[in-house]
N, C-alpha and C positions, 0 to 999 in steps of 0.2 A: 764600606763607606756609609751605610745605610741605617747599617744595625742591624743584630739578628730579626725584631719584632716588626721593624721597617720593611725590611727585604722580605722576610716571609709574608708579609700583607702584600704587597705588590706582585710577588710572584703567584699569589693564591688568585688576586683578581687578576692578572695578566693568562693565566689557565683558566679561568672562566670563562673569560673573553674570548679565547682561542677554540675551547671548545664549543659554546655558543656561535662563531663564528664559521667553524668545521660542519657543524649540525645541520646550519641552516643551509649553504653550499653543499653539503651530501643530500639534504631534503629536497632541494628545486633543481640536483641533478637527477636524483632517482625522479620526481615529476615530471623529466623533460625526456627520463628514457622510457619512461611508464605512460606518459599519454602520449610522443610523440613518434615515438619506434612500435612501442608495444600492442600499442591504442588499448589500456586498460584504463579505467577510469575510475577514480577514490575517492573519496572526499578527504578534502584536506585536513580536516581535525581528524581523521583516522589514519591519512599517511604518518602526519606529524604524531600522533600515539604511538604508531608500530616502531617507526625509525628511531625514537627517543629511547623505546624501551628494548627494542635490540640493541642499542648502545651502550646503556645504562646496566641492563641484568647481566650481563658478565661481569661486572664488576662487581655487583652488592652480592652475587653467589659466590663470588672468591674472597671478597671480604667477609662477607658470612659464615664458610670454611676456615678460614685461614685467620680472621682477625686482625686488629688495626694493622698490623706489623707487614700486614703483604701488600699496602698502599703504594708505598714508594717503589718496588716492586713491578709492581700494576702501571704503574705510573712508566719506568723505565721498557716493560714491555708493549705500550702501548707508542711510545716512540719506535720500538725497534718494528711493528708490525705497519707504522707509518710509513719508513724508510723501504721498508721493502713493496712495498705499493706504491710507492712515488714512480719505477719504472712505468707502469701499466698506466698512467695517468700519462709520464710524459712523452712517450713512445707515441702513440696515434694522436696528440694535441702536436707533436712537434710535426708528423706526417699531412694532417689534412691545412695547418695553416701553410704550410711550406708547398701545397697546390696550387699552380696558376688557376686549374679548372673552377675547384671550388673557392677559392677568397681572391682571383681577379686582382685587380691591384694593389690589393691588402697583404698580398703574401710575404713571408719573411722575403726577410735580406738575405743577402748572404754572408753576413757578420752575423746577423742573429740564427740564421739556419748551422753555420758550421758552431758557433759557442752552442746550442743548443744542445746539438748533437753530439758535440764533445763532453758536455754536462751530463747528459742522458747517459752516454755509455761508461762516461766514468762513477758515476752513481749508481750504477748495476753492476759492476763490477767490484767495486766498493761491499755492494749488499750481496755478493756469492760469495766472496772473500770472507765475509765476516757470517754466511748463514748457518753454518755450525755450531758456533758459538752461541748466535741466538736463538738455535735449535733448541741448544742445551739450556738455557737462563728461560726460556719460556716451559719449556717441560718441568723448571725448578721450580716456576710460577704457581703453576695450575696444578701441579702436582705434590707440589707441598717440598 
């Protein structure tokens, strides 16, 4: 509907957005596991440097190997390592909201505690069904 030059501009800014949005959400989570579980203490323009560039150097060392050509690639393998980590994210956010003890009368419902949890299990189930596969497509990644 868009056009090719249309749709790839909005899909390029729509991935920026997303990752600049991901970035900043893994950075003031790792903050909150780092000073508030850990008690280590950073300075913020040095967390923000580590985190960006643990990010970022897997990618410019595989495109640096491999060349423009393993972009889309990279691109596809970093969805499928998303997928597979959404368990671990949703497993204990579904467990400590769904506590009376800890969130009091905030805790789920029981509409949102069973769909939850039928999402969670079905989305991991979903991701061993298909981790062979992406065993293999990531091994073709990195490995050439």
């Amino acid at each position: 509907m868009l056009g090719t030059a249309a749709a790839s501009t909005l899909f390029a800014v729509a991935l920026l957005a997303s990752g600049q949005s991901s970035t900043i959400t893994g950075t003031l989570a790792g903050q909150v596991v780092m000073e508030g579980f850990m008690h280590w203490r950073i300075k913020p323009w040095v967390r923000r440097l580590i985190t960006r560039l643990l990010a970022i150097l897997p990618a410019v060392f595989i495109i640096g190997l491999r060349g423009d050509g393993s972009v889309t690639d990279l691109l596809t393998l970093s969805q499928v390592v998303l997928a597979l980590q959404l368990p671990f994210a949703m497993f204990p956010l579904l467990h400590f909201t769904s506590s009376g003890k800890r969130m009091g009368t905030w805790k789920n419902g029981w509409f949102l505690l069973v769909a939850g949890w039928a999402s969670a299990i079905l989305i991991t189930a979903m991701d061993l069904y298909g981790l062979p596969d992406s065993l293999k497509a990531a091994w073709q990644v990195i490995g050439g």
